[in-house]
VOPAGU-2260 file (C-alpha; in pm, 1 decimal, decimal comma):
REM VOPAGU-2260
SITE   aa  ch    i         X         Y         Z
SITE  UNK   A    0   -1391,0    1921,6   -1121,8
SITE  UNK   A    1   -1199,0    1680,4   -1004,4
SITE  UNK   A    2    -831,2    1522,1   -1120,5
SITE  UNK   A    3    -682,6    1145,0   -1048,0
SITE  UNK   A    4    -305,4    1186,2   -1063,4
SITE  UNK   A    5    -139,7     798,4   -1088,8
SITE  UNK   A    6     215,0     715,1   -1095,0
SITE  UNK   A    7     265,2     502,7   -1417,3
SITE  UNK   A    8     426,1     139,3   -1335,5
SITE  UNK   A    9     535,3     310,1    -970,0
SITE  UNK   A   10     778,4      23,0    -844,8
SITE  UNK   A   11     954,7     -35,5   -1171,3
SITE  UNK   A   12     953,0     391,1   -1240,0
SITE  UNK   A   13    1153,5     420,8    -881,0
SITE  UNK   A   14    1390,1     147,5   -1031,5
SITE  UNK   A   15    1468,2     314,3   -1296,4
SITE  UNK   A   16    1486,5     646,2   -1136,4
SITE  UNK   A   17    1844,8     600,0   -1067,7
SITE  UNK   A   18    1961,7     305,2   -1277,7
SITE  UNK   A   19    1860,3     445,4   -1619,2
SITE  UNK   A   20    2039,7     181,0   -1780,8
SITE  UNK   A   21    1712,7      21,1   -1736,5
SITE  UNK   A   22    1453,3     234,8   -1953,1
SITE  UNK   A   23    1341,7      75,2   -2226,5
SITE  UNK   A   24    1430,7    -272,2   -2094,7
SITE  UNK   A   25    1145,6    -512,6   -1975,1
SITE  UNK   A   26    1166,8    -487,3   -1546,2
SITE  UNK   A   27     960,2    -702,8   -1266,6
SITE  UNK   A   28     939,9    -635,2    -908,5
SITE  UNK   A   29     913,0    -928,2    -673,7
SITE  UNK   A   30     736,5    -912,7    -356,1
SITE  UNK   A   31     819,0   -1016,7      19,4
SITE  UNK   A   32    1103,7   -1279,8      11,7
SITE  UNK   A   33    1106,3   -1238,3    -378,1
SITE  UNK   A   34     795,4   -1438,7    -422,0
SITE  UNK   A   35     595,1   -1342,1    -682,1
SITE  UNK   A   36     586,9   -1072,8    -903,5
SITE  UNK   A   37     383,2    -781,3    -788,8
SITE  UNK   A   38     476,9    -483,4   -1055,9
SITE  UNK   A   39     590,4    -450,0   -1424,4
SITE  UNK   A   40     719,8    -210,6   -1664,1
SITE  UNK   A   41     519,2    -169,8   -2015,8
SITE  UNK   A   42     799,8    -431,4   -2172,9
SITE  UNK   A   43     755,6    -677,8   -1930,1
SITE  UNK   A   44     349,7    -696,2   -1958,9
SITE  UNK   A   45     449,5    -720,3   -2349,4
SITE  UNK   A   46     635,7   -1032,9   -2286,0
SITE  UNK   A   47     304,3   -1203,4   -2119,7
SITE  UNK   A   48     455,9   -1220,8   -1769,2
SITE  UNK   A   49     134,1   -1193,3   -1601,3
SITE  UNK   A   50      88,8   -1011,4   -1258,6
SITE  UNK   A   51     169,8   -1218,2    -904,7
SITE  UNK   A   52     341,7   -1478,9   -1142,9
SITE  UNK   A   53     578,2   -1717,1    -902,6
SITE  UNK   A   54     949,7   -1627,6    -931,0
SITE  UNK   A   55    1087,6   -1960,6    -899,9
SITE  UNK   A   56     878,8   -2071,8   -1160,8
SITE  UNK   A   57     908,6   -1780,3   -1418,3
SITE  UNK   A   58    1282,0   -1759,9   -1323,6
SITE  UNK   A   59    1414,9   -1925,2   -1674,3
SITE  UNK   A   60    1183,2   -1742,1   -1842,7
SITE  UNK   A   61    1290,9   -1372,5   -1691,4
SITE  UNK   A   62    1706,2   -1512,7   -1779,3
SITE  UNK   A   63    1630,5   -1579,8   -2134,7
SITE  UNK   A   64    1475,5   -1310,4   -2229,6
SITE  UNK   A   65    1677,5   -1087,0   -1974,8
SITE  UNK   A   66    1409,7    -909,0   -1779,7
SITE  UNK   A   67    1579,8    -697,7   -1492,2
SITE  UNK   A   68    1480,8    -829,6   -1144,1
SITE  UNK   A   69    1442,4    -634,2    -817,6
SITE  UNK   A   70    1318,9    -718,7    -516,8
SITE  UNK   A   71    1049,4    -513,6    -341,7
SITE  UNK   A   72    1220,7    -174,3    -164,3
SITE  UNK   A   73     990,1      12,0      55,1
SITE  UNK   A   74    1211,2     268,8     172,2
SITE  UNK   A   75    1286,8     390,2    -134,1
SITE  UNK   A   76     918,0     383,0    -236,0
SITE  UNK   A   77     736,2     558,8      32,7
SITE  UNK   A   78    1025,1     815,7       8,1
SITE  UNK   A   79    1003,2     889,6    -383,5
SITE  UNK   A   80     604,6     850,6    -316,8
SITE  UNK   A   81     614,6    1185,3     -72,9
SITE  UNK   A   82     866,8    1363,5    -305,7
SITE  UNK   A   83     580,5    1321,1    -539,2
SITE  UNK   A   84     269,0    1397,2    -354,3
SITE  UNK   A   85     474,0    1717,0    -242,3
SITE  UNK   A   86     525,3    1839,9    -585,6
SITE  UNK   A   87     135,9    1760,4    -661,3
SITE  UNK   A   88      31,8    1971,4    -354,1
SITE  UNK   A   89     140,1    2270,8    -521,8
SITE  UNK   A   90    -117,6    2323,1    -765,4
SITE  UNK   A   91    -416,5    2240,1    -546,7
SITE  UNK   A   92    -475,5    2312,0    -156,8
SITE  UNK   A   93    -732,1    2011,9    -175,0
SITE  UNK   A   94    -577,6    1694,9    -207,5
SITE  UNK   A   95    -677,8    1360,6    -114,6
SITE  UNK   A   96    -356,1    1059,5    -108,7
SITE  UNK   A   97    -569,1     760,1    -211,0
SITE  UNK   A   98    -239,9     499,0    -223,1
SITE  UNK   A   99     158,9     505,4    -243,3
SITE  UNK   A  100     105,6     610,6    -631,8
SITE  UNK   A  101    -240,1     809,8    -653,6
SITE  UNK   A  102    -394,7    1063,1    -576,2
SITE  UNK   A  103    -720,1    1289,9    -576,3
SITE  UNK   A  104    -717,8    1657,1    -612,2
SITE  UNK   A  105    -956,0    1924,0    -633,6
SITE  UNK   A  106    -982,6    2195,7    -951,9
SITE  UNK   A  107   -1301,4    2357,4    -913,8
SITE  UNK   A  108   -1276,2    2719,5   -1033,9
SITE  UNK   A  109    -939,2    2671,8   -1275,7
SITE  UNK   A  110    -959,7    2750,6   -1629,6
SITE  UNK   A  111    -793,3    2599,4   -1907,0
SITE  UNK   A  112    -818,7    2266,3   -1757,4
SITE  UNK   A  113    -610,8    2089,1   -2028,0
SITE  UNK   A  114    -316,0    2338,7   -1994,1
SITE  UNK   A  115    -360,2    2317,0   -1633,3
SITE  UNK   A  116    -315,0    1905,4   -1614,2
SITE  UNK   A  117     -15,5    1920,3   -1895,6
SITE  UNK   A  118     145,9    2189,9   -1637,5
SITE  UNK   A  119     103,0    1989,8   -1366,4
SITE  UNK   A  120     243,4    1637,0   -1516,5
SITE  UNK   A  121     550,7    1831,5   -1666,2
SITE  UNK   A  122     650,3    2001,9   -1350,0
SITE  UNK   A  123     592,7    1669,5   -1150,2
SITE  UNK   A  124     810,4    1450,3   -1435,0
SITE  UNK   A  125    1078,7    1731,4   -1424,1
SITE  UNK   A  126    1071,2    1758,1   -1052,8
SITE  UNK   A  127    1043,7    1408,0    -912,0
SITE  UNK   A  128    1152,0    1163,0   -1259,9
SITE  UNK   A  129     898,0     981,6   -1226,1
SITE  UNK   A  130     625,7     983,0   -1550,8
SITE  UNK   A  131     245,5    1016,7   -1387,2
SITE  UNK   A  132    -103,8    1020,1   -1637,5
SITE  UNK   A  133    -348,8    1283,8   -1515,9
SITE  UNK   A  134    -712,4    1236,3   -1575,4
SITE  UNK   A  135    -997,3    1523,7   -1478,5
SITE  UNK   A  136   -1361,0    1480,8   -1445,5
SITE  UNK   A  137   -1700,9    1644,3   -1278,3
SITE  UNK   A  138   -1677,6    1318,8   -1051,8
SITE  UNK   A  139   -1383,7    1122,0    -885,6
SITE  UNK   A  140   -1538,9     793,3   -1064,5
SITE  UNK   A  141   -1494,3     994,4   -1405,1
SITE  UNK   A  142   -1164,4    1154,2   -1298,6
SITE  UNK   A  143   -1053,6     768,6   -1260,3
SITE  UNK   A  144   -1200,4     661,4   -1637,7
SITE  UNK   A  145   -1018,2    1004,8   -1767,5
SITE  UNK   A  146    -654,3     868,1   -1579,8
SITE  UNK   A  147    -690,0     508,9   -1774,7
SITE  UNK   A  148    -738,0     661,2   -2102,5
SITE  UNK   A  149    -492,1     898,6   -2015,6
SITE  UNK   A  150    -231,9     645,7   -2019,1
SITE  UNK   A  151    -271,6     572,5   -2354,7
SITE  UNK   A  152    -284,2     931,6   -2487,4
SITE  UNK   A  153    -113,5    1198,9   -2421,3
SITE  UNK   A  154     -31,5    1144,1   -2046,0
SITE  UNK   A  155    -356,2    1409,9   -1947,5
SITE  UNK   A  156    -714,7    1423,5   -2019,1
SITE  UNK   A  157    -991,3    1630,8   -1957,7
SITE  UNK   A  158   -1324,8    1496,8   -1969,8
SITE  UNK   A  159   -1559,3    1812,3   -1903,4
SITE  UNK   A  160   -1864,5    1822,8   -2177,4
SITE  UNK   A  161   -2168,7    1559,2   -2179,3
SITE  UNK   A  162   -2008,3    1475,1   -2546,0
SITE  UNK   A  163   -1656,9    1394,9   -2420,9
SITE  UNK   A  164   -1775,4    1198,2   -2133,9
SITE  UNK   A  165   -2062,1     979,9   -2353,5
SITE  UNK   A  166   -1819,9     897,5   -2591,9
SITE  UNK   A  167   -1522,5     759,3   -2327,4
SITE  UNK   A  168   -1760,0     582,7   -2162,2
SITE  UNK   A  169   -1961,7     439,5   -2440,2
SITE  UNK   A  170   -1611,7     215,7   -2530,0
SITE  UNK   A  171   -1527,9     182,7   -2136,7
SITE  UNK   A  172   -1517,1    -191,8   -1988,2
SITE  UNK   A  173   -1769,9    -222,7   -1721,3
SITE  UNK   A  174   -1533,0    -399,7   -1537,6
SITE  UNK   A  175   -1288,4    -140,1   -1536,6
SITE  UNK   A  176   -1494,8      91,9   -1337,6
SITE  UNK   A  177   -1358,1     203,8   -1010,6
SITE  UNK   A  178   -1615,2      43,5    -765,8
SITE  UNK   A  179   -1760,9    -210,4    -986,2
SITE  UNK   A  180   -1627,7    -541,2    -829,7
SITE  UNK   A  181   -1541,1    -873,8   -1026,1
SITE  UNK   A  182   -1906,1   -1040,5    -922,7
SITE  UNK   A  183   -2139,6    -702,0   -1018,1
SITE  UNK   A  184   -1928,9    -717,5   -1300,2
SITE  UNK   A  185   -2016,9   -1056,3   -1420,0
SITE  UNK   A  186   -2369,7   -1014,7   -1306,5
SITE  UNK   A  187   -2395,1    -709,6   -1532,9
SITE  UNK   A  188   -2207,9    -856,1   -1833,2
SITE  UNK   A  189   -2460,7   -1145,9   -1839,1
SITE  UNK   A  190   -2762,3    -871,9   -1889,8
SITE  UNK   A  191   -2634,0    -714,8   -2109,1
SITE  UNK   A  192   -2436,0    -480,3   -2019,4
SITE  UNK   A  193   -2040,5    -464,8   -2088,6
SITE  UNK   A  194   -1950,3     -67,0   -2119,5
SITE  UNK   A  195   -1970,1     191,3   -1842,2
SITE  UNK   A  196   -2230,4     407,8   -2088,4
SITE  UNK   A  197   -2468,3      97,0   -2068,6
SITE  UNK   A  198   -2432,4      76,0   -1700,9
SITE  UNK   A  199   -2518,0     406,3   -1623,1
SITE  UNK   A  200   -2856,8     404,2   -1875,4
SITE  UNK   A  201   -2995,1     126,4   -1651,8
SITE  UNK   A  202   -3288,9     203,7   -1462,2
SITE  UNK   A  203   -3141,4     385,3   -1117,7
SITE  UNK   A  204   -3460,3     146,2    -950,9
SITE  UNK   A  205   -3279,4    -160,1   -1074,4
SITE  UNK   A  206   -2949,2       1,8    -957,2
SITE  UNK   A  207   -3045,3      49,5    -607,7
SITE  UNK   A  208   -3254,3    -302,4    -596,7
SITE  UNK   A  209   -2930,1    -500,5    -714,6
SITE  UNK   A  210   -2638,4    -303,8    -604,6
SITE  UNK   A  211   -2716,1     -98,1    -286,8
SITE  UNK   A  212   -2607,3     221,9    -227,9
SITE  UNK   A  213   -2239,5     219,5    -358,1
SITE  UNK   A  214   -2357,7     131,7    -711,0
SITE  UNK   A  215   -2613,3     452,3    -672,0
SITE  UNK   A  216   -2347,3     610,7    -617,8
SITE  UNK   A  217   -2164,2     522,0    -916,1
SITE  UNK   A  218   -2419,5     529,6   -1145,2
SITE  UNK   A  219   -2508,0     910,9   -1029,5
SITE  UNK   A  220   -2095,4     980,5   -1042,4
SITE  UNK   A  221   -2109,3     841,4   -1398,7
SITE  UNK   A  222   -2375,4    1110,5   -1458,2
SITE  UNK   A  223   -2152,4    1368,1   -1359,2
SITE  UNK   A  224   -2311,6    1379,0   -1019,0
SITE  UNK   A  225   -2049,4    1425,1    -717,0
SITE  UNK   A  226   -2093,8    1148,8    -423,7
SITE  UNK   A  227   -1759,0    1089,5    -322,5
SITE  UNK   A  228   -1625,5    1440,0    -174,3
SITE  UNK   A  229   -1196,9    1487,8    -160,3
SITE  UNK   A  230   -1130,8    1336,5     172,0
SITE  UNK   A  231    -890,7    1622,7     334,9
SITE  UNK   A  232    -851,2    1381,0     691,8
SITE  UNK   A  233    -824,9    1034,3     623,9
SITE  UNK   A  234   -1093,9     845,4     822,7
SITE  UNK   A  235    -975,4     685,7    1189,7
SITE  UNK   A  236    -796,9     381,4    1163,1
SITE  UNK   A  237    -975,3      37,9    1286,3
SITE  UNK   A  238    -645,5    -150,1    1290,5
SITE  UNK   A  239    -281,5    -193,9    1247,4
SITE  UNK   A  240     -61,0    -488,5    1164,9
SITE  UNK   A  241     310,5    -583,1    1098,5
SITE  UNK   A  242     334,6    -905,2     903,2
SITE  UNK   A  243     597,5   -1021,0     672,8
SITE  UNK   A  244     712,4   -1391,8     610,8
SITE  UNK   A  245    1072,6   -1505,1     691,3
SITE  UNK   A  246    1354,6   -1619,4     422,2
SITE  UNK   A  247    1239,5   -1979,3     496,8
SITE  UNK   A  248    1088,6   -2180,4     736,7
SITE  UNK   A  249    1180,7   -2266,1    1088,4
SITE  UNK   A  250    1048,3   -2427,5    1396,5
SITE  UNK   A  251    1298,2   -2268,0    1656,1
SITE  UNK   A  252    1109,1   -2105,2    1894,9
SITE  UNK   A  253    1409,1   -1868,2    1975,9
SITE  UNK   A  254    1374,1   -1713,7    1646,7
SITE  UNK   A  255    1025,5   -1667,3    1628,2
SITE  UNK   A  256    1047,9   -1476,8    1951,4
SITE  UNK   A  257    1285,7   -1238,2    1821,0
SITE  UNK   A  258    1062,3   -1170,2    1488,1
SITE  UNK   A  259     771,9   -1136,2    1749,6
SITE  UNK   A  260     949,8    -874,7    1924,5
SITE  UNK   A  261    1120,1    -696,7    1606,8
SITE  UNK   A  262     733,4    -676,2    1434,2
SITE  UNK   A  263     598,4    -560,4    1777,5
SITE  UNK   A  264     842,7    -288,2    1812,7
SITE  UNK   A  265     740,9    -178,7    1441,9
SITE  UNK   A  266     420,5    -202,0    1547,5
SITE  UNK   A  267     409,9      11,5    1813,4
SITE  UNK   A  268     642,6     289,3    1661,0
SITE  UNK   A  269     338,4     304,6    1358,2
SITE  UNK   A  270      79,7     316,5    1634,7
SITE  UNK   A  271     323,2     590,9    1790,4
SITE  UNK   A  272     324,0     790,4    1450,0
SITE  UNK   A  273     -79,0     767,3    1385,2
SITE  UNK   A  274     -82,5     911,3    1777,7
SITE  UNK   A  275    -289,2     574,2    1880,4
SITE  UNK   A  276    -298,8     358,8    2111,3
SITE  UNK   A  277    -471,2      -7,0    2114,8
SITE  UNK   A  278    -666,8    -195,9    2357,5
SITE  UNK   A  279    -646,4    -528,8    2196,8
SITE  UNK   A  280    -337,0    -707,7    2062,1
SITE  UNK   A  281    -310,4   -1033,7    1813,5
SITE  UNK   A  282     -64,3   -1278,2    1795,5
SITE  UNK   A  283     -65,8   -1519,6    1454,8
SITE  UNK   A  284     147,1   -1778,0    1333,5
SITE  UNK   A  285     142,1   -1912,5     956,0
SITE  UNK   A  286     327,4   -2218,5     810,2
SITE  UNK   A  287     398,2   -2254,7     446,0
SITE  UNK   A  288      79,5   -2336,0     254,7
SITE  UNK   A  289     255,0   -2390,0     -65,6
SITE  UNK   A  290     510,4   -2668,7      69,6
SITE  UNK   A  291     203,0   -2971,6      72,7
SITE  UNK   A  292     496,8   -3204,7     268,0
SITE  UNK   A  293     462,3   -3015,1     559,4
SITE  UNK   A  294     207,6   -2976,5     824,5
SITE  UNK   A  295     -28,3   -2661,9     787,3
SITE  UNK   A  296    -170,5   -2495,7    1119,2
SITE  UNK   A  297    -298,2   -2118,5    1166,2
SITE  UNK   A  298    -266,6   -2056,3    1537,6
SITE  UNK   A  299    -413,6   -1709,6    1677,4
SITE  UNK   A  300    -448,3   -1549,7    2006,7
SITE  UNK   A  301    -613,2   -1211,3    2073,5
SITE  UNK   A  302    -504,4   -1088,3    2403,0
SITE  UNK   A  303    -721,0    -762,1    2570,8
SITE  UNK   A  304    -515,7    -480,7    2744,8
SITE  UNK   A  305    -629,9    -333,0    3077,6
SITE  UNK   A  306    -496,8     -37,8    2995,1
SITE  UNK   A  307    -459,1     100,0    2611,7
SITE  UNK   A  308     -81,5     138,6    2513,0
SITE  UNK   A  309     164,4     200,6    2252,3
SITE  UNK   A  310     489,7     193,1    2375,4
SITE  UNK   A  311     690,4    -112,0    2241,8
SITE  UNK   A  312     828,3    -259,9    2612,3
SITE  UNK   A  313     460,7    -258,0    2725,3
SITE  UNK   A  314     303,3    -421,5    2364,7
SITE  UNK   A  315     633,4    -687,2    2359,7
SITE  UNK   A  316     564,3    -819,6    2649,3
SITE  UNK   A  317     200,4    -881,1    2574,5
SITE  UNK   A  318     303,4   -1029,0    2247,1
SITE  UNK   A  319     559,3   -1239,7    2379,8
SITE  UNK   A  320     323,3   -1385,9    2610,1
SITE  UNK   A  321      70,8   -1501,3    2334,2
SITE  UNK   A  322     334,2   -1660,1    2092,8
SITE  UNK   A  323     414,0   -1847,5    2376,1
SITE  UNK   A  324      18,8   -1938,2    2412,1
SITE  UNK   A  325     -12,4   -2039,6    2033,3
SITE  UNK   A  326     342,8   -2204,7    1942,0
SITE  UNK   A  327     330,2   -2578,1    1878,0
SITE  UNK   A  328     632,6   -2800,4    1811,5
SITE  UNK   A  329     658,9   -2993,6    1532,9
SITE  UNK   A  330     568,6   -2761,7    1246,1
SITE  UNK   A  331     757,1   -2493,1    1067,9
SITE  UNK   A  332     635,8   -2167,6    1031,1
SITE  UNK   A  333     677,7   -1912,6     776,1
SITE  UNK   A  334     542,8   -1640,6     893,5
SITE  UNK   A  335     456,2   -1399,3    1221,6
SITE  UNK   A  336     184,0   -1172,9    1218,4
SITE  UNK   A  337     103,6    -885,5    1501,5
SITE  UNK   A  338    -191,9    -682,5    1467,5
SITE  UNK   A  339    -322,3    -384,5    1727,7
SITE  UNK   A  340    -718,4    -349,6    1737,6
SITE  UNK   A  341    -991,4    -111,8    1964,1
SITE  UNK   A  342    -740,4     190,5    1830,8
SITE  UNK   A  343    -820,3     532,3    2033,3
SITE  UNK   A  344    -618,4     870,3    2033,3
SITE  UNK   A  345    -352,6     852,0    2284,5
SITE  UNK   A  346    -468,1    1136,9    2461,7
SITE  UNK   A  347    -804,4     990,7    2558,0
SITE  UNK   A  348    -625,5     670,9    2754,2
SITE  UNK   A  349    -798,9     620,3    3063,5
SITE  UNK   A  350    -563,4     479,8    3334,2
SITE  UNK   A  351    -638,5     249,2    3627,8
SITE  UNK   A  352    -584,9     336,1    4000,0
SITE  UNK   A  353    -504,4     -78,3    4030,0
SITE  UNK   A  354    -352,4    -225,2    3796,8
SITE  UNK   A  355       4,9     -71,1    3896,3
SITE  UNK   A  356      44,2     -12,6    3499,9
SITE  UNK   A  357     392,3     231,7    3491,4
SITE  UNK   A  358     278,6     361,7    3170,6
SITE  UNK   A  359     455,9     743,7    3173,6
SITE  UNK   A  360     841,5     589,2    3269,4
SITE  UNK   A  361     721,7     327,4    2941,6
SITE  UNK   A  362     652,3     581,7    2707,5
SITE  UNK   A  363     929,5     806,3    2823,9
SITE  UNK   A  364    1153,6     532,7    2730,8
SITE  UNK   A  365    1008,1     458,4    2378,3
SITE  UNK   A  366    1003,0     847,4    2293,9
SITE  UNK   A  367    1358,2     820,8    2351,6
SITE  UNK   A  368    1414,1     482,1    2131,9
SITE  UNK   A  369    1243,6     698,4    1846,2
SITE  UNK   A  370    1455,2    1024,3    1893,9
SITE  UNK   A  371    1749,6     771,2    1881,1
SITE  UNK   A  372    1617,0     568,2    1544,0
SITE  UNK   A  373    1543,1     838,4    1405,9
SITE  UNK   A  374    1896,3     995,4    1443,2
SITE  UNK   A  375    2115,8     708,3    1395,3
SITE  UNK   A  376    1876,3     499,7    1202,9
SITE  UNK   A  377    1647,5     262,1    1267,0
SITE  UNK   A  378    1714,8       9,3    1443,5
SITE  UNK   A  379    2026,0     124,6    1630,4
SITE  UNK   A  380    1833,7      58,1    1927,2
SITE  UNK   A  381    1600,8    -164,8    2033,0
SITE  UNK   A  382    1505,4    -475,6    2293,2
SITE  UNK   A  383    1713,6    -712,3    2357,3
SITE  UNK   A  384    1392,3    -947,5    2239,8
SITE  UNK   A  385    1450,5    -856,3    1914,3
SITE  UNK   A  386    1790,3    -996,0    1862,5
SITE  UNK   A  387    2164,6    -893,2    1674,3
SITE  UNK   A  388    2206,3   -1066,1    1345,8
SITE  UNK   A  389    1835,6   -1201,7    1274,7
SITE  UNK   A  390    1780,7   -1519,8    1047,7
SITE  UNK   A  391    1473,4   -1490,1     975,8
SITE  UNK   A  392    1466,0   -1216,8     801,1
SITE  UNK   A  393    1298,7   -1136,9     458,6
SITE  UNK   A  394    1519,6   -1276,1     164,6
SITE  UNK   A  395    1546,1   -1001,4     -78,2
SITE  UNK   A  396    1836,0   -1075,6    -338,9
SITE  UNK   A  397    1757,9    -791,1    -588,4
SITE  UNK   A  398    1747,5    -523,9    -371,3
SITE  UNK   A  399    1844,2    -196,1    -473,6
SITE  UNK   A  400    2049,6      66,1    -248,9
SITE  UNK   A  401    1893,0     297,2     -20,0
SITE  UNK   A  402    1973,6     585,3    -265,2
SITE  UNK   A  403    1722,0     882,8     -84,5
SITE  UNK   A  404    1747,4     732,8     259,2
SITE  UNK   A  405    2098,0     621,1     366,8
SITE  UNK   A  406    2420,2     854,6     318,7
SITE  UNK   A  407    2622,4     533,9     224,5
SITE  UNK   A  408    2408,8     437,2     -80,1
SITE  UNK   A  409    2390,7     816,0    -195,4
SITE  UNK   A  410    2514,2     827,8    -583,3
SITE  UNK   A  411    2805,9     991,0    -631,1
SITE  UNK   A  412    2950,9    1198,1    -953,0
SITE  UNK   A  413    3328,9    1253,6   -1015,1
């Protein structure tokens, strides 16, 4: 058996985690540079406000009928994400982190699976604050059908017998099946076939002929046949990027060096973390495509390495080098994108007898940036590249303190 664990309305929960004033009251979550809105609480889906709607256009809408507003916070996120996953390990060794607000886990050999799930959601809500739906199932794909009508139960449910599982899936949108994609889904809804019970009475000939192995594969998992095992090691990264759009515009080549450098270095510290190193580095510069006025142009480099790397002085100055390749004057960009391809472990980097490449005093020197960072915060030191008092950085007007993840934000009682 397997269980999906989700984190119900995730951004807006870790909102309200420690403003409480806000429970009950409709909340959105903007994304990068409070653009669009990218989460909502259960009162702010009443209200229509539909998913990746524009903030400067909803804006009057949110003030009159006073929807809360945050901008997107990260930090806080990813932290009260791993407070969560850590209080979910505890009642399974296996245990597969699909996202930020879900995971897998295994429950073969429990009994009393519906005591079991209630258990587990309870301890996780008292432990962590933040309210997660449970659904179990012989497959992950059922386990994931189980979780969605969870959320409009009881908060847990157990499909186990042939009965149970016939009669959620017989009212189950085909299109709301994990795997089934937006065009299979409208290429099944115009045979016929509109619940996830239909789908999986179709011929498994027809299946294979029209949807290629993953829809075998969810047709058998909708039969209670396993095909997707709990993933214990998450597969090898292909690539890494850093790419986040500025508060506005700008053409000054000055300050899109320093957001090249400050992405680079971010970069290389996650390629650092994953214990990687890349042989191929990309350089990409966006304008605005929603200001029609101005001028739109994509520029790209990709720039090889002769020797594979991931310490930031080494990766900045290859970076450096290709926005200087790709920038063009007279347009105004919006946003700086670094990517890291042809990953490999860092301990299987071959080195060169000629390219002079000074690669152990390099990564002595970022090892120490990290120990730093990670002491004093990040950020407290860094290249000179990436600048002192940035301008282009993200615009984020609703954000939050860093309540789990600065001292100075901490809440305090007395």
């Amino acid at each position: 058996m397997f269980g999906l664990i989700d984190c119900n309305n995730f951004y807006a929960s870790c909102e309200r985690l420690f403003q409480p004033q806000y429970k009950g009251v409709a909340l959105v979550v903007l994304s990068n540079n409070d653009g669009c809105v990218i989460a909502r609480s259960e009162e702010a889906k009443a209200l229509g406000i539909p998913m990746t709607a524009p903030y400067f256009k909803w804006k009057p809408f949110l003030e009159a009928n006073k929807v809360a507003v945050f901008s997107s916070h990260y930090e806080l996120y990813g932290d009260i994400s791993a407070r969560v996953m850590t209080n979910i390990a505890r009642f399974s060794p296996d245990m597969e982190v699909y996202s930020i607000d879900e995971c897998f886990i295994g429950l073969s050999g429990i009994d009393r699976l519906c005591s079991y799930a209630e258990n587990l959601r309870d301890n996780v809500i008292h432990n962590t604050g933040i309210p997660i739906s449970i659904g179990v199932g012989p497959t992950k794909v059922l386990a994931k059908v189980a979780n969605k009508l969870a959320k409009k139960a009881e908060g847990h449910l157990v499909l186990q017998t042939p009965e149970q599982i016939e009669a959620a899936l017989s009212k189950f949108p085909i299109d709301a099946v994990w795997g089934i994609g937006h065009k299979h889904a409208v290429r099944l809804k115009k045979i016929g076939v509109n619940t996830a019970k239909e789908f999986r009475q179709l011929p498994i000939n027809w299946v294979q002929k029209n949807m290629s192995v993953v829809g075998v594969r969810l047709w058998r998992e909708l039969w209670g046949q396993p095909c997707l095992p709990i993933k214990m090691i998450s597969d090898p990264k292909k690539g890494l990027s850093t790419s986040r759009g500025f508060g506005r515009t700008t053409d000054d080549y000055e300050e899109l060096k320093e957001a090249t450098s400050s992405y680079t270095a971010r970069l290389a510290q996650k390629l650092r973390r994953e214990k990687l190193c890349c042989t191929l580095l990309s350089v990409r510069l966006l304008t605005n495509r929603f200001v029609e006025k101005e001028k739109q142009i994509y520029p790209q480099i990709t720039i090889p390495l002769k020797t594979a790397a991931n310490n930031t002085p080494e990766l900045a100055k290859h970076t450096l080098w290709g926005l200087e390749q790709v920038f063009l004057k007279g347009y105004r960009y919006q946003k700086v994108e670094v990517s890291a391809f042809g990953l490999i472990p860092e301990d299987e980097v071959q080195f060169s007898l000629f390219n002079g490449y000074d690669g152990d005093r390099l990564n002595r020197i970022s090892s120490l940036m990290d120990k730093l960072n990670n002491h004093y915060g990040a950020g407290a030191l860094r290249l000179c590249s990436e600048g002192h008092h940035p301008k282009w950085n993200l615009r984020r007007d609703f954000l939050s303190p860093n309540y789990t993840t600065n001292w100075k934000d901490i809440i305090k009682v007395g």
